[in-house]
VMD Tcl script that draws the C-alpha trace (Angstrom):
set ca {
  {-11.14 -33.42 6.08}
  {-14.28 -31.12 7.53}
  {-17.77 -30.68 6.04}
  {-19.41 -28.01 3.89}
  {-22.78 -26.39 3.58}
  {-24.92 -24.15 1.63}
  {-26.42 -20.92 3.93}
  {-29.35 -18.71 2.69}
  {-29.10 -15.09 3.70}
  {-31.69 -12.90 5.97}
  {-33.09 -10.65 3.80}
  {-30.76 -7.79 3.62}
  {-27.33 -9.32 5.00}
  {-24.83 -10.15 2.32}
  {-22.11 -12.47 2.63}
  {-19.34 -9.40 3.61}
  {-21.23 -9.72 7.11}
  {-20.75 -13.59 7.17}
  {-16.99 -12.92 6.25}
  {-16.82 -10.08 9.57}
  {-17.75 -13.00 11.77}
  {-15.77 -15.50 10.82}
  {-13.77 -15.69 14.51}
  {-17.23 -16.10 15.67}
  {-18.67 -18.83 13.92}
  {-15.06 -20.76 14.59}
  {-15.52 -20.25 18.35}
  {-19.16 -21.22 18.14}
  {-18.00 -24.14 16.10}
  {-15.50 -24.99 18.53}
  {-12.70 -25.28 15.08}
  {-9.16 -24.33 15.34}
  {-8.56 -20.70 14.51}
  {-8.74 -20.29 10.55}
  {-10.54 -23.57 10.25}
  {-13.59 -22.22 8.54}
  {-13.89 -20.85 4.61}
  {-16.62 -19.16 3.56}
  {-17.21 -18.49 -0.33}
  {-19.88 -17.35 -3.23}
  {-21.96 -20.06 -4.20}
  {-21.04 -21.27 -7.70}
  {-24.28 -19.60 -9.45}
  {-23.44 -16.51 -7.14}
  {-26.38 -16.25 -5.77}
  {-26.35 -12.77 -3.76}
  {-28.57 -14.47 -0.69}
  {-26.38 -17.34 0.01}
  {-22.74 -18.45 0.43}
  {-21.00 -21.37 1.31}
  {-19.38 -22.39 4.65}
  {-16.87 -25.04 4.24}
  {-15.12 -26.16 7.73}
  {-11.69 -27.97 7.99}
  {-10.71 -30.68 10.80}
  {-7.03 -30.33 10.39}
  {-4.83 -28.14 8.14}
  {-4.00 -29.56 4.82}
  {-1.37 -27.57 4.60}
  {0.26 -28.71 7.90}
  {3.53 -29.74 5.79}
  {5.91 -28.42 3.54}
  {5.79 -28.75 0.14}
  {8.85 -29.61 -2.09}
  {9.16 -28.13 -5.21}
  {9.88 -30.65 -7.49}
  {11.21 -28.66 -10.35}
  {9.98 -26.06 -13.33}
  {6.10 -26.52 -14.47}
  {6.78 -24.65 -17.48}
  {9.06 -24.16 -20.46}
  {7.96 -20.83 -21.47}
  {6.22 -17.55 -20.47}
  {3.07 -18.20 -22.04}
  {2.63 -20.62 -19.67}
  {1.31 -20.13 -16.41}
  {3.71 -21.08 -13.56}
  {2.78 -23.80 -10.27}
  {2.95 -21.96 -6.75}
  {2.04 -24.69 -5.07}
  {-1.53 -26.06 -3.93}
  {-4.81 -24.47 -3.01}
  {-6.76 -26.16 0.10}
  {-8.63 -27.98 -2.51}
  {-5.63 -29.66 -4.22}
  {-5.86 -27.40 -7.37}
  {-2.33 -25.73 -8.15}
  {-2.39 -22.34 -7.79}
  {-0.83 -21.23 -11.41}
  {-0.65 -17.87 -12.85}
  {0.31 -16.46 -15.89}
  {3.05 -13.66 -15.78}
  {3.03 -12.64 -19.68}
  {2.81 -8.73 -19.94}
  {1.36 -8.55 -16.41}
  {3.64 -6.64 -13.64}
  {3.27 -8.50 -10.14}
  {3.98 -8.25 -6.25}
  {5.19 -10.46 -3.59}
  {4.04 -9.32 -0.17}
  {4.55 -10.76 3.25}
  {6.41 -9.97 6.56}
  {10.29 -11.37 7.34}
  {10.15 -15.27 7.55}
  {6.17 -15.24 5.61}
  {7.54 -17.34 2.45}
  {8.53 -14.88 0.17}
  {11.96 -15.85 -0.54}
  {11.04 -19.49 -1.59}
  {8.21 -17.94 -3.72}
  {10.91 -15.88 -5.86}
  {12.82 -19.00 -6.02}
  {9.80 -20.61 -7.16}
  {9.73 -17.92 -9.56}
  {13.06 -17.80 -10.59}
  {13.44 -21.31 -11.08}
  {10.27 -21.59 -13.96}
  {11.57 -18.95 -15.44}
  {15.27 -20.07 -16.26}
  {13.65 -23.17 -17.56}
  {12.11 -20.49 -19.87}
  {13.83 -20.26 -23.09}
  {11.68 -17.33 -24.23}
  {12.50 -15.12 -21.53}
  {15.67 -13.00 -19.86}
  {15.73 -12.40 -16.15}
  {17.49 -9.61 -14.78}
  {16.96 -9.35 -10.95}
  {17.93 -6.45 -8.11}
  {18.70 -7.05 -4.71}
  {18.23 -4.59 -2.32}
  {19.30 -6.86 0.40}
  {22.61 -7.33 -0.66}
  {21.88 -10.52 -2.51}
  {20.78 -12.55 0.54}
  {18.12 -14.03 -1.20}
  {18.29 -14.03 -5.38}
  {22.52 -14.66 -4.74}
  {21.25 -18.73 -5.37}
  {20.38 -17.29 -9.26}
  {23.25 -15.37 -9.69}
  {24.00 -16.61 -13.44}
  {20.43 -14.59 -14.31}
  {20.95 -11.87 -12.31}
  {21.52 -8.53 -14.30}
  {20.60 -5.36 -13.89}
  {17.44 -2.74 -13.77}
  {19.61 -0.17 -16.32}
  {18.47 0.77 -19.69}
  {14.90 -1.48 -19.46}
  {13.27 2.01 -20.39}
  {15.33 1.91 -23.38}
  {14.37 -1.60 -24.33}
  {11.41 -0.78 -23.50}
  {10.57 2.15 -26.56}
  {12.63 0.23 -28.92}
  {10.13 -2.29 -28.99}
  {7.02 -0.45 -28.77}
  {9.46 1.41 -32.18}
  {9.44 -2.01 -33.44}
  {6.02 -3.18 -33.01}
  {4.49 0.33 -34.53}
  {6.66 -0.23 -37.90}
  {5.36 -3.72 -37.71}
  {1.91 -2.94 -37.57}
  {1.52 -5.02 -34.17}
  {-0.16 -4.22 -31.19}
  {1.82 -6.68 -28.82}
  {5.35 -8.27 -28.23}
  {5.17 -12.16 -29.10}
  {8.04 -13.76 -26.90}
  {10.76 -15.94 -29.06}
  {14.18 -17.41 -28.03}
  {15.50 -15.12 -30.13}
  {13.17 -11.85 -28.84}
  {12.37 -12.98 -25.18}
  {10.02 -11.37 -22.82}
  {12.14 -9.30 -20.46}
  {11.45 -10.02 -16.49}
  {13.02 -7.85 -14.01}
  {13.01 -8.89 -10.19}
  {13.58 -6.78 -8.03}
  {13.82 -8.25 -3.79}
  {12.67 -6.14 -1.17}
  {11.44 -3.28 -3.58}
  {10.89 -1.05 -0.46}
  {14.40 -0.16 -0.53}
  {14.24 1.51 -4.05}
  {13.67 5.06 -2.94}
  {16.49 4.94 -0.88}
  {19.01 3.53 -2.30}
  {18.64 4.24 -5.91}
  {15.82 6.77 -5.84}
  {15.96 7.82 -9.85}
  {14.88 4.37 -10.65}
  {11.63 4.62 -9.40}
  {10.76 6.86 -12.85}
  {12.01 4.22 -14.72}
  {9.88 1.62 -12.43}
  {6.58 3.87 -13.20}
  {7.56 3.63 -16.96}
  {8.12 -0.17 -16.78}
  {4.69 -0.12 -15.53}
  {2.64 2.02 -17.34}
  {4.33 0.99 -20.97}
  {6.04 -2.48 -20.17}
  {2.56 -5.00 -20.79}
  {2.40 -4.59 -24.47}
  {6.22 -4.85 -25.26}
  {6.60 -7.65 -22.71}
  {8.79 -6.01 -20.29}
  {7.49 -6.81 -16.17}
  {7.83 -5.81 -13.43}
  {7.93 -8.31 -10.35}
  {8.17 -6.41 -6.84}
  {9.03 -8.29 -3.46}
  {8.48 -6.19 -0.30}
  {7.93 -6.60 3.23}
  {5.09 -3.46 2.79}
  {4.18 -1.54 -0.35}
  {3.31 1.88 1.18}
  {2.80 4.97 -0.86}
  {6.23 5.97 -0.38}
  {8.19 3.05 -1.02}
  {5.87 1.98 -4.12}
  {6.44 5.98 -5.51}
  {3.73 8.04 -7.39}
  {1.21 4.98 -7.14}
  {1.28 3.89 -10.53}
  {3.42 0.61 -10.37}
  {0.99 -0.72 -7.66}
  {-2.07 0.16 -9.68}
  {-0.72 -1.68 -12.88}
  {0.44 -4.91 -10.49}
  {-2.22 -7.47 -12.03}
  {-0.71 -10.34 -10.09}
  {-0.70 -10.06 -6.28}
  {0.64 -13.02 -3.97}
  {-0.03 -12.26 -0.13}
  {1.88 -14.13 2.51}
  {1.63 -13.48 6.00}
  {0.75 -9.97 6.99}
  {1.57 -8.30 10.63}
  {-1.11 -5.82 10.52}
  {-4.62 -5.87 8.95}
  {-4.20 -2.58 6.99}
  {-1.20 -4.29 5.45}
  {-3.76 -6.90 3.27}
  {-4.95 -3.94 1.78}
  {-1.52 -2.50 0.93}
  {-0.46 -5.49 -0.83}
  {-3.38 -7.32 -2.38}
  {-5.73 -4.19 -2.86}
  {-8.28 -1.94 -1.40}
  {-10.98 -3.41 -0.04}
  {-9.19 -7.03 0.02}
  {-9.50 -7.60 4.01}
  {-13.34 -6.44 3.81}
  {-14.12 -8.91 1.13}
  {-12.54 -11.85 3.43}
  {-8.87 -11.97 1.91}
  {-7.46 -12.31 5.29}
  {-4.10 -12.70 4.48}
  {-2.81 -11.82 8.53}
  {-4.57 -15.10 9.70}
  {-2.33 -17.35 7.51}
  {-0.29 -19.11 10.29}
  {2.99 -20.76 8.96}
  {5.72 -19.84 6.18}
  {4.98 -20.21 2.79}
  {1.10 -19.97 3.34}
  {-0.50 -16.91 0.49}
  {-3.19 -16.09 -1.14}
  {-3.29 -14.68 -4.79}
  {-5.32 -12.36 -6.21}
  {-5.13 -12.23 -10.12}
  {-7.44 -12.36 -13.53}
  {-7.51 -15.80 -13.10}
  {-8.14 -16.02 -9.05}
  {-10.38 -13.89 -7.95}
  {-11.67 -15.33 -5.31}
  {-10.13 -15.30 -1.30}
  {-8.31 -19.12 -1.26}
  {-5.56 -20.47 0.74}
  {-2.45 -21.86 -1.07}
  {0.95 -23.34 0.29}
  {3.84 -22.68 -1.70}
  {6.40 -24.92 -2.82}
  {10.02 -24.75 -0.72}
  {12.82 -23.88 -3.24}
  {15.48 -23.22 -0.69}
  {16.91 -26.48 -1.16}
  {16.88 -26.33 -5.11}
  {17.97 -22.95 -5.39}
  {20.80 -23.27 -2.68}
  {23.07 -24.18 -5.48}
  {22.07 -22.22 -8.30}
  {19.74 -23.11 -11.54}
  {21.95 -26.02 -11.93}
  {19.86 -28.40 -14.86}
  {17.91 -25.31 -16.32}
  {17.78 -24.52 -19.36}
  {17.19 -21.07 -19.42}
  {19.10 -18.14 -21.57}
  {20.75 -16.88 -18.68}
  {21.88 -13.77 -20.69}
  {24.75 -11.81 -19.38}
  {25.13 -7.77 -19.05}
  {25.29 -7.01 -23.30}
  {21.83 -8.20 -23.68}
  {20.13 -4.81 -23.01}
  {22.68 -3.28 -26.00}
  {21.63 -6.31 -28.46}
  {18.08 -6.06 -27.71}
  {17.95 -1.85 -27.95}
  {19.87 -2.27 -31.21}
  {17.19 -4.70 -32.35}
  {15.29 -2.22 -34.46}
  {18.06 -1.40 -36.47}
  {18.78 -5.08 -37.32}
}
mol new
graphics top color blue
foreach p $ca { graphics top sphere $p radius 0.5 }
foreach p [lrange $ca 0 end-1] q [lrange $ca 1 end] { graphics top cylinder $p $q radius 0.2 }
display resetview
């Protein structure tokens, strides 16, 4: 499937100016555009890098998903496959996240992906927001509640765990984590523009009582994503197709696009990258297609799909 090789440096060049000349070296190379990776070396060695080149895409195909890869949140959930084979899993456990990508990048199957572990999940509750009048988390409507009184849950907990003596929020069946997903999170400021206090608060307070935050947008500016401080406390970003280079950035971090996350090059739906604790460095993944599971529902999951008293049983929690 290609060939790889192990570069030294000149003295002085680092591997950010390999990384700038990547369409170079692929028409030098005569490749296919996107056909060559370039990486650290595994002792990261500041004078050399790694130069792997592809002979056909190995993510030519769609992927199936075949069905949840976990039963709980402490468990990190299957995106699909990196280049290499390895399954690009992350853990979503007190950390907030955000889905990226242009119309038609892959996003939707992702937050079926998404949805689907999750309601498999007996330790968590989903509620979800729509801001495209349910075009895309309508398959998961038996999960779907609503943003309202999370802020609430929220300090109840962090009452609970300070009585307790306990720094964090352990997720049971009978005290899930709390995951709110909210599509096309863009839309927020305009159609329901107190919640973006609450969505700051979710952010800033939600890790240690195991409330998060999971944003899908199309592109996280400054407006859309409010003061800033949601997008600053996202520790799990997944990139999909981008239209503009400035747009990696947005969604995935500054500096991203210098560092060689090029996220605009990916060339097909359902191609991302992921940036998180756990991946830190620039890799191509495919994602798995959920359309096809999710187009009826989370029929065969076993998840606590709560309905809309849950947030009034779990504030009352305290007192109980």
């Amino acid at each position: 499937m290609g060939w790889h090789a192990r570069f030294r440096l000149a003295r002085g060049q680092t591997i950010d100016d390999v990384i700038a000349k990547l369409p170079a070296i692929e028409s030098s190379l005569g490749t296919y555009r996107g056909a060559v990776r370039v990486s650290p070396t595994p002792d990261d060695r500041a004078d050399q890098f790694e130069l792997r080149v592809l002979d056909k895409d190995p993510h030519a195909d769609a992927i199936a998903w075949s069905g949840p890869s976990v039963a709980s949140i402490t468990q990190p959930i299957d995106f699909g496959p990196f280049e290499d084979a390895a399954p690009a899993r992350v853990l979503f456990l007190r950390r907030h996240g955000l889905f990226g990508g242009v119309s038609g990048s892959g996003k939707s199957g992702a937050l079926n992906v998404l949805m689907g572990n999750l309601s498999a999940c007996r330790d968590v509750v989903i509620w979800a927001i729509d801001l495209k009048k349910g075009m895309e988390l309508a398959p998961w409507a038996p999960c779907i509640d609503r943003l309202a009184d999370a802020v609430v849950i929220l300090e109840a907990r962090a009452d609970m765990l300070a009585t307790a003596g306990r720094r964090v929020w352990e997720p049971t069946p009978d005290m899930p984590a709390l995951i709110i997903i909210i599509d096309e999170y863009a839309e927020l400021a305009d159609d329901a523009p107190d919640a973006t206090a609450d969505a700051d608060s979710i952010g800033r307070r939600g890790r240690a009582v195991a409330v998060t935050l999971i944003a899908a947008t199309q592109r996280p500016t400054q407006k859309a994503m409010g003061q800033g401080a949601l997008r600053s406390q996202m520790d799990v970003r997944i990139c999909f197709r981008v239209r503009e280079r400035k747009d990696v950035d947005l969604i995935l971090g500054q500096g991203m696009l210098t560092a060689g996350w090029h996220a605009h090059t990916l060339n097909a739906p359902g191609k991302f990258m992921i940036s998180a604790p756990e991946h830190d460095t620039a890799r191509r993944a495919q994602g798995q297609d959920a359309h096809s599971e999710a187009s009826s529902g989370p029929r065969g999951l076993q998840g606590p799909h709560r309905g809309a008293q849950e947030p009034q049983r779990q504030a009352d929690a305290p007192d109980g």
